[in-house]
Structures are given as C-alpha cells and as structure tokens.
N, C-alpha and C positions, 0 to 999 in steps of 0.2 A: 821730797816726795816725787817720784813717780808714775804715769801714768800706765795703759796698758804693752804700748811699744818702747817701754825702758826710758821712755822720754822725761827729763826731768819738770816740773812743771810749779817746783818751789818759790818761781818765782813769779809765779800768777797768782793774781786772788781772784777769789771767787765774783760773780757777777754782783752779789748783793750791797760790796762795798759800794760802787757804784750807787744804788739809791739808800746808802749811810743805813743799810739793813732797817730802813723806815717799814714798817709792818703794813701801814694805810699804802702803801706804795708795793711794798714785795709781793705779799699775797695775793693781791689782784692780778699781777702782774703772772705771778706764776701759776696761779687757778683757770689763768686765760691761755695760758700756752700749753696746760693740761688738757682742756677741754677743745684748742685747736687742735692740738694732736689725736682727740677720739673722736672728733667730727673728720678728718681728713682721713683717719684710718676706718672709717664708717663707709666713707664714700666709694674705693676701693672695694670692699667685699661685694657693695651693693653693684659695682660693675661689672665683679667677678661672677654673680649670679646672672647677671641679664647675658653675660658673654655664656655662660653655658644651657640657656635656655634658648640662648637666638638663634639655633641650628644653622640660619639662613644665613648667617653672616659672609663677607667675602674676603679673601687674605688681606686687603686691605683696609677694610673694617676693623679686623680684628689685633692689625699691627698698631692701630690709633689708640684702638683702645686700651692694647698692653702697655703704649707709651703712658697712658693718662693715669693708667694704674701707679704705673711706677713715680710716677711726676709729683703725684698727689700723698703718695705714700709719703717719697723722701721731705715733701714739706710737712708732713706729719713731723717726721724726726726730728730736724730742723730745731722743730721749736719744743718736741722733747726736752733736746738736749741741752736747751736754752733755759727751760726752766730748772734742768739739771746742774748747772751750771753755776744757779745764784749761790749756790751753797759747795761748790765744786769749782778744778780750776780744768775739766780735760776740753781746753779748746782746740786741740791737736784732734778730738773726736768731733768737734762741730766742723773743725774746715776741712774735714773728709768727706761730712755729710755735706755739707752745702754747696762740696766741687759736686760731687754726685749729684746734688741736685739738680744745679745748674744744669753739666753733661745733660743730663734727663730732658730739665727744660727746652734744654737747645733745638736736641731733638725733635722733642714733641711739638715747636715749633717750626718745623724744617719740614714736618711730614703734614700738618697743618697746614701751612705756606703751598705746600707741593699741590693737595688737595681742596686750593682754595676755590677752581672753578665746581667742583664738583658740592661743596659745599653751595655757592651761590645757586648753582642750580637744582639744589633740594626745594621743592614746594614752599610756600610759604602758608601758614595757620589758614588765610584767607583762601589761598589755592585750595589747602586739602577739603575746607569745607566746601570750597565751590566741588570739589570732585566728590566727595563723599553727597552730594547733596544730586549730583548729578546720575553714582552711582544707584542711589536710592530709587530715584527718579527710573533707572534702569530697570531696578531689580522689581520693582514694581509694576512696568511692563510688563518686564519679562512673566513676574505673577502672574499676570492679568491674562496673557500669552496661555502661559501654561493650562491655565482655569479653562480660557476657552479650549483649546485643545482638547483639555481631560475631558471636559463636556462633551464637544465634538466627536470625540471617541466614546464616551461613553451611549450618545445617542445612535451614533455608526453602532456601535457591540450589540444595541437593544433594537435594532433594526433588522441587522443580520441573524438574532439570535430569534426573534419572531418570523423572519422570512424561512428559517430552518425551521421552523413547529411547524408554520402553515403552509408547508410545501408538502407537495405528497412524497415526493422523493426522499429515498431515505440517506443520511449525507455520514461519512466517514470521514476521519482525520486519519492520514499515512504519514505517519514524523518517519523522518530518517536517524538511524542512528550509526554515528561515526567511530571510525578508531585515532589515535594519536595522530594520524598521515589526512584526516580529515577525508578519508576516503565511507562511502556508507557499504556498512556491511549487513546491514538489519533494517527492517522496521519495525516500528510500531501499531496498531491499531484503536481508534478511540471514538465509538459512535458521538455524533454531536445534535441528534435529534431521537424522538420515539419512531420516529418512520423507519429507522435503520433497522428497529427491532422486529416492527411489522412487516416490515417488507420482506425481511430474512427469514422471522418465525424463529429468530435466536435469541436468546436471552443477553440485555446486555453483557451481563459476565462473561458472556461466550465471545461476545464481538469483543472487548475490551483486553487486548492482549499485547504483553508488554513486549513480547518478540513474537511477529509471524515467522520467524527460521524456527520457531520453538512448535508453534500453535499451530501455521501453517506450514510443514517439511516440502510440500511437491509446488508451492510458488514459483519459486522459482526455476525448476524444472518446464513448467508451465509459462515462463516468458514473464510472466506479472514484475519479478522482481526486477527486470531490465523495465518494463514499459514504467514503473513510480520510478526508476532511475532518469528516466530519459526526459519525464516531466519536468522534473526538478531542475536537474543538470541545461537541459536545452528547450525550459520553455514549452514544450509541447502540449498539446490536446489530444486523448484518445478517446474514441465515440466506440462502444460499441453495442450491437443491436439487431438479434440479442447477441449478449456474452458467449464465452463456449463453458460457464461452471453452471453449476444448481447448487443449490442451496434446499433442503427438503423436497425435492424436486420439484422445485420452483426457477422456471427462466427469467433471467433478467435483463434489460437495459443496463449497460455499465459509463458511466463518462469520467475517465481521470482528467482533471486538469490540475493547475498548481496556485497552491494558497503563496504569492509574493510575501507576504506579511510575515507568517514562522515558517517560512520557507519547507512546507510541509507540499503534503496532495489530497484535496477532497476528491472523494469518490461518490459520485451520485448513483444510484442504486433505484431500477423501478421494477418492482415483477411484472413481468411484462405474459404471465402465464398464460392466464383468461385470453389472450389477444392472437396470442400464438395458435392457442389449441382453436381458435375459432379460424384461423389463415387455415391451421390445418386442415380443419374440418368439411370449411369452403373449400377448401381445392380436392379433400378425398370426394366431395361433392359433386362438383364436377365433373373430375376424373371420370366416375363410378357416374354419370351418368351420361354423358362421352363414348364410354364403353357400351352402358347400356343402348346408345344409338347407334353404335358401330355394330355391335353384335346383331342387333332386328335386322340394319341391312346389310350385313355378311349374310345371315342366314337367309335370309328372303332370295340374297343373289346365287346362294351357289347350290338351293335347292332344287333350282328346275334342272340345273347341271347335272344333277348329280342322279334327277328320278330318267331322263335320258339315257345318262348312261347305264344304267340299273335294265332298264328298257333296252337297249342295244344289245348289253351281255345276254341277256335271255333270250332275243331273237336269232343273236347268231350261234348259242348252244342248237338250238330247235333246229336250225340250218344244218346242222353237219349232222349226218345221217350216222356215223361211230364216235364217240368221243369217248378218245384215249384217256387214259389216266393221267395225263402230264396234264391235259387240257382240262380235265375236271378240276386238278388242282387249281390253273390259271382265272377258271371262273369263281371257283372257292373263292381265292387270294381277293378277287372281282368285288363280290357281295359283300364279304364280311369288311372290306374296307369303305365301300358304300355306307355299311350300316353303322360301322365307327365313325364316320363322318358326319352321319344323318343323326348320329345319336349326340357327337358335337356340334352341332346344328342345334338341335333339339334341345339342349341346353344352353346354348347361349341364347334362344328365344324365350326359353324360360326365366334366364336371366335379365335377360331387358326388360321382361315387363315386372320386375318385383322392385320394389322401392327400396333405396338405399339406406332407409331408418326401419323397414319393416323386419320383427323380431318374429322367428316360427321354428316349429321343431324339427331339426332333420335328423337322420340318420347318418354318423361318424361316415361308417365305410363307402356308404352309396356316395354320399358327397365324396368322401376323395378319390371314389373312383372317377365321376365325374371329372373332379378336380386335376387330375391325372393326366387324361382324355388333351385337355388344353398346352400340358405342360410337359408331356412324353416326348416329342420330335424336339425338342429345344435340347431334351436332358441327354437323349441318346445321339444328336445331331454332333455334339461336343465330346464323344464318347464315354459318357460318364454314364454309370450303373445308376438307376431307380430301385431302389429295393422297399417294397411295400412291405414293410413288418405288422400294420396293423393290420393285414389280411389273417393273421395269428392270432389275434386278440379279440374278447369278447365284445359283440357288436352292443355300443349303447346310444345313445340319441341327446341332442344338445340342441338349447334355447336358441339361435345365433340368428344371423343375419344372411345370408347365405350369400348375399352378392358380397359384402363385405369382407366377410369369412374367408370366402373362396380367390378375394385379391389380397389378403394376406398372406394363404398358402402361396398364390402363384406369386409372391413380391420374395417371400423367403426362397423358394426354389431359386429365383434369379438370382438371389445373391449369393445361393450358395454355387450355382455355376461359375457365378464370377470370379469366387474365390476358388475354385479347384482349376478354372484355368489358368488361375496365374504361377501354378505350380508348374518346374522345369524342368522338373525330371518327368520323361516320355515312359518308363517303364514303371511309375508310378500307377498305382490302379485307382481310381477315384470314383466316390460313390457318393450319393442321396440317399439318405435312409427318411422315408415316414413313418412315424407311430404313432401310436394312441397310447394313451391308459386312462384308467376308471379306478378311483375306488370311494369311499365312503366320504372323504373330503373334498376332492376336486378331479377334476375329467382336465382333460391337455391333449392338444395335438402338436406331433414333437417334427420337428424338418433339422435333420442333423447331415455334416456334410464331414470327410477325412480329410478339408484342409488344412492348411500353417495354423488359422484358430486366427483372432482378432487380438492386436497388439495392445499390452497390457493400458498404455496410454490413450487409447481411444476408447476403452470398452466404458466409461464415463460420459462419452460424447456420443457414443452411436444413433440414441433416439435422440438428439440434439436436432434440430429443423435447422440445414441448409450446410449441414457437415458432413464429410465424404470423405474417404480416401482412397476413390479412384480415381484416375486421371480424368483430367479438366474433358469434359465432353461423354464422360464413361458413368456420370454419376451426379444427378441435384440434388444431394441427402437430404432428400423428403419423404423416400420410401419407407424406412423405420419408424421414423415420426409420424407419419401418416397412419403406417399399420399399428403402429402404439395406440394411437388418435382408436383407430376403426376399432379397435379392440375393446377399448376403456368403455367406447358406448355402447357397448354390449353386456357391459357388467364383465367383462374380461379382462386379463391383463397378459403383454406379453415379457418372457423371459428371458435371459441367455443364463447358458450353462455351457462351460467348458473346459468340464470334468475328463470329456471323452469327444475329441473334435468339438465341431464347433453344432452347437444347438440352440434353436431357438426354439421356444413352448407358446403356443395360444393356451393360457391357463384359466378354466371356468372352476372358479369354486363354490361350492354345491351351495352355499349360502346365496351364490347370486343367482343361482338356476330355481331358488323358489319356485 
C-alpha cells in the first residue's frame, strides 16, 4: 500500500494496534482528538474575525496574530491526523504536519520572545480598572463642566436676548458670507429684536435678507460693504450720527461693531428723526431770528443815510438853474435807487417784526418781487440772468410764513449760484428761472437753474443735516435741511425735479392750504 507521495507505507500499522484496538480505550481516544481539532480550528476563525474588526491594529499586531492563527490551526491537524491514523498508517502525513508545526511554533515564539517588553508593559486588569475608574471620574467632570457651561451660556443667551427686547435700539445681525478662498463676498441680514422693525418701519421679511448684493445692489457702492468688512477683518467700531441713509425717511444713529462669537457684525439702529428735526428747527430758529435782528438794525442804520441823500439830490436839482437831460437822467437813476433801497429797507423792517412760526396770507408775486429785491445784486454780481417767469402767471395767494418762505427762496437762489459758478466754460450763458403754478391740487414755487444738475449719488443725501458737496468752508449742509425743516412746518413740502436743469419746488397742496 501506498500513500499520497508513492511512499510505501505496507509496512506500518495503523495506530490502533497499539491500544490491541480496545474500544474503552480507542474511542475516547479518538473522540478527544476529534473535538481537539474543532476547538483549535474554532479558535482560529474566532481571531480571524476580531483581526478584521480591529481596524486599529499595527503591523506588528497583526504579524502575532497571523503566527497564532497558523500555530493553532497546524495543532488542530496534528491531532486530526492522529485520530486518522488509528485505523490508517500515513505517518509520512503526520511528520509533515508536526514539522509545520513546530516551524510555526518556533516562530511564534521568536516574535513572542522578541515582544516580550512590550507585552510586560501592557496594563495589568488592576491598572485598567484604576484607569477606567479614573477616566470615569474624568468624564464626569468633565459633565459636570459641560453642564455648567451649557447653563452659563444658556443664562449669557437669556440675558442678551432680554437686553436686545428692552433696549430701544433696534439690533441687526451682518453674517458674512465666504467663497472657497474664504474671502467674504456677500452678506447676510437678520433682525434680532422688534426694535429693528420699529425703528425702520420695515417689516421683518423686509429686513431678513439672505444676500444684501441681492436686496441691497448700491451697499456697496455706498462704502457699507468695505466698513462690515473692516469690522470683521480688523476689529473695528464705526459710530455713526446720524448715518447718511433713510429708511421711510427716517434718520438714524448707526453703530457697527463685531459680534467675536459667530464672527458676525451687530448693527445698532436708533431714529434719530424727532431729535434732528428739532436741532433743525432750533437752529432755523435762531437763524431767522438773528436775521430778524440784523435786518431792524440794517434798516434803522441806513435809513437816515439814505433820506439824506434823497434830500441832497433834490437840493442840488433846485440849485442848477438848466437841467440837461443827462442830468435828469442822473437824478432819475438818484430816486428810483433810493426807493428800491427804501423799499428793501421797508421790507426787511417788516420782516423783523413778524414771527418765525406766524402763518398769514400773502400774495405769490408781491412776495417774490420783494424776495428778489434781496437776492438781485448777488444773481447779477455773478453774471448770471434772473428770469422772473411768474411775472407771466396768474397772480394767486398762499398760507405761508413769510419770513420763513422768503429764506427758503433766498437759500435756493444761493445754491443755485453756487452751482452755475462752478461751471467752466465762460461762454456758457447761465440763468435762475422763478415760477409759480396753481391749479386745482397744489400751488409751488419753482427756483430752477441751467447747471451740471445734482449728481445721481447724492440726490438721496441732499436734505440729509450736515451733507454737503461743496468744499470744506463753502458749505454746513444745513441749508436743505433746514429749508426742508421750514417747509414741512408750514404744511409744505420741498421737491427736486431734474427733468430740465436742476429745480427745486416750495410745494403747497391745496389740502393743506384749508
């Protein structure tokens, strides 16, 4: 006989002889080397599972563990083939399997041996529980930690979130929004109290905008988008007081600072309206009664001047025994300049004593000829044309204020000077037109000039209190504001319109002229 490598093996007997094939003796025998072999081939799978659950293992982990695989298997076989054998003679197959083992064993005691400190310094049962008892102890701090915190922040959140209700201020959130380079291209908007709504007269949905590039297009035109950049980026505070926007025309207080926390920007928001129109109001106050004490003593001083001179002319006509025609002219030019003098005299007397809240009915034309009278030597000293268009229109009469009224014409006139001198072509011809109109809705007095026109960015700002765009010393932009102010308290309102040059309208609509 034979075994699998041609080897003859006729002259083996089987294992059994050996225990005289006693059955109390065999079957035990080979029932035990059965069930060694399916407990050692058990132990093996169950390594093979934990090695490919243990992710974390390290090449040298997992070298130990292939050896122990293989160790455990071959003594499975081992004794296979041992039971295989009672009744079989291929021991030419056992002393292959039991060199294999061995090899195996050697090994896995070599790399055993090799990692014997590393072994020693594995935890022992008593360590891991002092550590896990230790970590416990940690992680239960560290609860305790977190708890307070959450709380700590939660009392901070219910602090801040009441300080934002009961502040009057209305408060904004400006998130930035980034591209891949982590550079901000956008923001966001997201009221975080009722005050923002009140203050604004916006409806949240209105404030609440997912991109102002989208909601608000001229921000950034307008600087806003660099000053939330600059908060952000470098920490900064901007105050401003007031702003240069409106809101329903409403002025406000603005203050950006930056939220450190979601690296955002509150924006505080106060209408600041009420406070403004009353600065305004005080100071056209003032003014207009400043003026009114200027004008009693202008007029008081340069009346006796002037009846003098009046006196003079007529004594020295009487004197000269022929008076030529040149000369009749020269006393003509004499009187009638007298009595334009006397007659602005005579109007700014009347002016001084009328109160700067007193409302009475005058007549359009009579006043702006008066009004005129003040503001002619300034318009033609510049060489610019006066052209009186309402001298063409039908004469009506208006509720107004007269002192008031009449420093509003004379505040548009100045500016419209202002603006026709800054024109640089000398062969240009430049003009003041005054008008009126009336009709069934509303009465207006119109002061229109053929300058450049008011640049599309400021026309926003013009009634803005303390904005200007004339050079530093040429201009407090209170004058708009002011006349806006003088207007409004007359049941007026002023306009711009520049359809056709630039125009500004005193507009009385018949509803308020009750």
């Amino acid at each position: 006989m034979k075994d699998l490598f041609s080897l003859d093996v006729a002259d083996f007997m089987p294992h059994g002889h050996c225990v005289l094939w006693k059955k109390e003796i065999l079957f035990p025998m080979v029932g035990s080397d059965i069930l060694i072999f399916l407990s050692y081939s058990a132990i093996p799978f169950t390594l093979y599972v934990f090695y490919k659950k243990r992710l974390d293992l390290n090449t040298d982990a997992k070298k130990i563990l292939l050896l122990f695989v293989l160790f455990i298997q071959f003594c499975g076989f081992t004794h296979l083939i041992s039971a295989y054998n009672y009744w079989h003679a291929q021991y030419y197959w056992e002393l292959i399997l039991k060199v294999l083992t061995a090899l195996v064993s050697m090994a896995t005691a070599f790399v055993i041996f090799r990692n014997l400190n590393n072994f020693l310094s594995l935890p022992s049962p008593a360590q891991y529980a002092e550590a896990n008892r230790r970590l416990k102890e940690l992680n239960e701090n560290l609860e305790n930690e977190v708890a307070s915190q959450t709380e700590q922040i939660r009392k901070d959140k219910e602090l801040l979130e009441s300080l934002f209700k009961s502040m009057d201020d209305g408060v904004l959130r400006i998130t930035p929004i980034k591209d891949k380079k982590g550079e901000i291209y956008d923001f966001s908007c997201t009221p975080l109290n009722d005050k923002a709504i009140e203050q604004t007269g916006i409806s949240k949905e209105q404030l609440t905008m997912p991109s102002m590039n989208e909601a608000i297009p001229d921000y950034k035109e307008k600087g806003r988008f660099d000053q939330y950049c600059q908060v952000i980026n470098e920490n900064k505070t901007f105050r401003f007081d007031p702003s240069d926007w409106k809101i329903n025309g409403r002025l406000f207080r603005a203050i950006y600072t930056k939220d450190s926390i979601s690296d955002s920007v509150f924006l505080f928001i106060t209408n600041i309206t009420e406070r403004e129109n009353l600065k305004s109001k005080a100071l056209a106050n003032s003014r207009l009664s400043a003026l009114g004490e200027l004008a009693g003593g202008v007029a008081h001083e340069i009346n006796s001047p002037l009846q003098i001179i009046s006196g003079a002319s007529r004594q020295i006509k009487r004197s000269i025994p022929e008076v030529t025609v040149e000369q009749e002219e020269s006393f003509e030019v004499i009187n009638s300049t007298v009595k334009r003098i006397s007659r602005i005299i005579g109007n700014l007397k009347r002016l001084s004593h009328k109160k700067s809240e007193e409302v009475n009915l005058i007549q359009t034309k009579k006043f702006l000829d008066d009004t005129c009278d003040f503001i002619s030597a300034r318009v033609h000293n510049n060489t610019i044309t006066l052209s009186k268009k309402y001298e063409e229109r039908d004469e009506f009469s208006l509720k107004a204020n007269e002192v008031a009224l009449s420093q509003i014409i004379m505040n548009l006139v100045n500016n419209a000077v202002d603006a026709l001198n800054e024109i640089q072509d000398p062969n240009r011809e430049k003009e003041i037109v005054i008008d009126i109109h009336d009709d069934e809705y509303m009465s207006y007095i119109e002061v229109r000039d053929n300058g450049d026109g008011i640049p599309k960015e400021d026309v926003d700002k013009i009634f803005t209190p303390l904005f200007t765009s004339k050079e530093v010393g040429k201009g407090t932009g209170l004058g708009l504001s002011i006349s806006s102010k003088l207007a409004e308290d007359m049941g007026a309102h002023l306009e711009l319109d520049q359809k056709k040059g630039t125009a500004f309208r005193v507009v009385f609509n018949k509803g308020d002229q009750s």
